[in-house]
C-alpha positions in Angstrom: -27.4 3.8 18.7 -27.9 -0.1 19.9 -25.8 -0.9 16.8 -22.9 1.4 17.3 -22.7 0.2 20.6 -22.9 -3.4 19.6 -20.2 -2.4 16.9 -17.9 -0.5 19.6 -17.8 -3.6 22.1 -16.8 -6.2 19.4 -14.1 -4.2 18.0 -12.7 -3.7 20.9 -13.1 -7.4 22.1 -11.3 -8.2 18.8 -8.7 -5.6 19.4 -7.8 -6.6 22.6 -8.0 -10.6 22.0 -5.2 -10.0 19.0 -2.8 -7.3 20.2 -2.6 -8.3 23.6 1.0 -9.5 22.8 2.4 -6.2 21.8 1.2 -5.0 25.1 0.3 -1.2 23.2 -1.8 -0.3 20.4 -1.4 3.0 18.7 1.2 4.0 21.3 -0.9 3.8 24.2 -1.1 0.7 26.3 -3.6 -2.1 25.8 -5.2 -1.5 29.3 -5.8 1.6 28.5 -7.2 1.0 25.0 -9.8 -1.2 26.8 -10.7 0.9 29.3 -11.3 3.8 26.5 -13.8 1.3 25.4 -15.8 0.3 28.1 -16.0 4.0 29.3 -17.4 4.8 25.4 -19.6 2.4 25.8 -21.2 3.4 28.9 -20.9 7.0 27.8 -23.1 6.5 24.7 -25.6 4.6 26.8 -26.4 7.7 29.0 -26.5 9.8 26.3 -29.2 7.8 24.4 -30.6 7.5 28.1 -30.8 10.9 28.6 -33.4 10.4 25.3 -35.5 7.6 27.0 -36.1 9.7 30.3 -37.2 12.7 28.2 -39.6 10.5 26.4 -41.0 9.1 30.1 -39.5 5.4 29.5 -37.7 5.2 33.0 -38.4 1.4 32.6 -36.5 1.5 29.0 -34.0 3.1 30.4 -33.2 0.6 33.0 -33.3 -2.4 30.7 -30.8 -0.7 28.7 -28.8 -0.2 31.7 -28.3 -3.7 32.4 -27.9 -4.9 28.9 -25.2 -2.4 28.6 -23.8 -3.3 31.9 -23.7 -7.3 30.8 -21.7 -6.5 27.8 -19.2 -4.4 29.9 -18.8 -7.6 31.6 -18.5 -9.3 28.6 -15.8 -6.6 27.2 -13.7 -7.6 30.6 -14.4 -11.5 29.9 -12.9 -10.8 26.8 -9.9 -9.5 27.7 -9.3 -11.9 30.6 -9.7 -15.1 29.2 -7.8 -13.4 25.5 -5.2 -16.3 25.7 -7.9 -19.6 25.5 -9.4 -17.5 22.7 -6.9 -17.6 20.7 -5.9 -20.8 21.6 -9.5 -22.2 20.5 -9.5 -19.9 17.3 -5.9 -21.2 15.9 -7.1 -25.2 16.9 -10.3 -24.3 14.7 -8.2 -22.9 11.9 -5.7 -25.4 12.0 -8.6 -28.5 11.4 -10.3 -26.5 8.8 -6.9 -24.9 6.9 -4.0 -27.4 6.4 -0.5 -25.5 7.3 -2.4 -23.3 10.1 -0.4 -23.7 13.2 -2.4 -25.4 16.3 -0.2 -23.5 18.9 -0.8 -25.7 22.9 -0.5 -24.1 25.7 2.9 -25.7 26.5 4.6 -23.8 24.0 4.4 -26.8 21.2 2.5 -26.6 17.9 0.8 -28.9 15.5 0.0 -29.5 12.0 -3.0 -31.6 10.4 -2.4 -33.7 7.7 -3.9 -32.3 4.0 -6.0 -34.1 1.7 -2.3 -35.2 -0.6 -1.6 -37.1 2.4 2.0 -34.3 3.8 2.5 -32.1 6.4 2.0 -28.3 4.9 3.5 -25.4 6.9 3.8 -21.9 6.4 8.0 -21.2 7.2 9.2 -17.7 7.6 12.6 -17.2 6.3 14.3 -14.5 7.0 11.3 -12.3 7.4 8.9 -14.2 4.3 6.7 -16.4 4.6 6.7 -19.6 1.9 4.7 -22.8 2.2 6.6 -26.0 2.7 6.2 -29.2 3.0 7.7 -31.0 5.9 10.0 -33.9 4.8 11.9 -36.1 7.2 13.9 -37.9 4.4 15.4 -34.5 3.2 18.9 -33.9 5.0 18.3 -30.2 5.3 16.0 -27.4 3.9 15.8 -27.1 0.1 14.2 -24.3 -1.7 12.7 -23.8 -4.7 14.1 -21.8 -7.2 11.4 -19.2 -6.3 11.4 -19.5 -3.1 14.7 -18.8 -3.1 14.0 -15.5 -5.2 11.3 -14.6 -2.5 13.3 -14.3 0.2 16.0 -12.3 -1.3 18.5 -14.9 -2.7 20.2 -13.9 -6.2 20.0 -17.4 -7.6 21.6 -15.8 -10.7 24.9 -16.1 -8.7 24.4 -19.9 -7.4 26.8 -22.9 -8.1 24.5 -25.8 -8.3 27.3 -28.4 -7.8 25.9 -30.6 -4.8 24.1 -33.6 -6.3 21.0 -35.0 -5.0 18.6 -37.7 -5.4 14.1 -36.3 -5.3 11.4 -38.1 -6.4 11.8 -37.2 -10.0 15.8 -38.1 -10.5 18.7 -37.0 -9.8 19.6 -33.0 -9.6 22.3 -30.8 -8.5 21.6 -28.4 -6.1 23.3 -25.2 -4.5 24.1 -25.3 -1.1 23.4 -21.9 1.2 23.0 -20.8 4.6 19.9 -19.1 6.1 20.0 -17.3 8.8 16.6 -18.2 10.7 13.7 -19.9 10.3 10.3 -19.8 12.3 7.5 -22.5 11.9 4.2 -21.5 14.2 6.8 -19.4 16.2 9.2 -22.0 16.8 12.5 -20.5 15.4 15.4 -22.2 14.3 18.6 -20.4 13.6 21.6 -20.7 11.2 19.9 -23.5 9.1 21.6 -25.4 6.3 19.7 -25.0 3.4 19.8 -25.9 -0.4 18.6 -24.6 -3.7 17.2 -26.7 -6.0 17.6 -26.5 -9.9 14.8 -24.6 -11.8 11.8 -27.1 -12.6 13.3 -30.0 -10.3 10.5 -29.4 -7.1 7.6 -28.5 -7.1 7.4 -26.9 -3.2 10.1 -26.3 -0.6 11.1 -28.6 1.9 11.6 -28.5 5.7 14.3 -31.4 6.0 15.8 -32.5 8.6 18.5 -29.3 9.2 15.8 -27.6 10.6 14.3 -30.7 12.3 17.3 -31.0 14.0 17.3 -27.9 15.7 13.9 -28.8 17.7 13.5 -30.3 21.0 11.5 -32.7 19.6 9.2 -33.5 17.0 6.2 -36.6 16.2 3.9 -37.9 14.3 0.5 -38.9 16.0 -2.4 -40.1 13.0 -2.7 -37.2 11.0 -0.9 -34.7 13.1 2.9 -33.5 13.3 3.7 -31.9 16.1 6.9 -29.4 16.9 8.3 -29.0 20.4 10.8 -25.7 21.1 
């Protein structure tokens, strides 16, 4: 019984801390969710009470009552200060996991350097998610070949006629147009984008079209750091 309880008031701790944003879960709102918990909770505990009293533990019964009545108070703590937790889990994830956003409370979001020495991110692109590394000397977005593929693009169908200068040479590249793009939530829309011949990059690149598009962006040590 102390372990389903346990169990009930850290999945809905969890529940809460990540769905908060949606304001419902299931249909039913979030509040309400939460207070289904709690009342479970408490509900369980006078049930198993109901077992101590029989068995002549009345002093059992009443540490059980304030334990259960600290982690309802935890299960509220949760929910109230849901935001900072989240803030403090994504700033852990982000140190630990290169391309994890850092999102600040002011709306901006930061990325540590990896072990190559670039800036990873994870980009959405018209609803999939690619990694991509962020490149200040590009003049706008260029995709990879599969990249391209991933987010629905018949490169089949492409006129690779723009010529570029990468690393490895020169290469001609398609030109295209995406329709949004959202790094750590910060969305950009109607980007200017290219696609790169097949086996001329090795990873996309967020170049400067998307840049652009930002209030601002820095580099601070081994962080970059996006501002809507």
């Amino acid at each position: 019984m102390l372990y389903a309880l346990l169990g009930i008031v850290a999945t809905a701790v969890a529940v809460l801390m990540y769905n908060h944003q949606s304001g419902e879960l299931f249909g039913y709102p979030i509040e309400a969710i939460g207070s289904v918990a709690l009342l479970s909770t408490l509900l369980l505990f006078l049930l198993s009470g109901r077992g101590s009293k029989r068995a002549g533990s009345a002093f059992k019964s009443l540490k059980y009552l304030l334990m259960w009545g600290a982690l309802g108070i935890l299960l509220v703590l949760g929910y109230s200060f849901k935001d900072d937790a989240r803030l403090l889990v994504d700033r852990v994830a982000g140190e630990l996991v290169p391309g994890t956003a850092m999102v600040s409370t002011d709306g901006s979001v930061s990325f540590r350097r990896s072990a190559d020495g670039h800036f990873q991110v994870r980009a959405t692109i018209d609803g999939s998610t690619i990694p991509m590394l962020v490149d200040s000397g590009a003049s706008a977005v260029v995709l990879t070949q599969e990249d391209a593929a991933a987010i629905g693009i018949d490169t089949r169908n492409l006129s690779f006629l723009s010529p570029v200068n990468t690393a490895n040479g020169r290469t001609f590249t398609a030109p295209i147009m995406l329709e949004r793009i959202s790094v750590g939530g910060i969305e950009a829309r109607n980007v200017r984008a290219m696609v790169a011949q097949a086996g001329t990059l090795q990873e996309s690149l967020l170049g400067m079209s998307y840049l652009d598009q930002l209030k601002s962006w820095s580099v601070q040590g081994d962080s970059i750091t996006f501002s809507r």
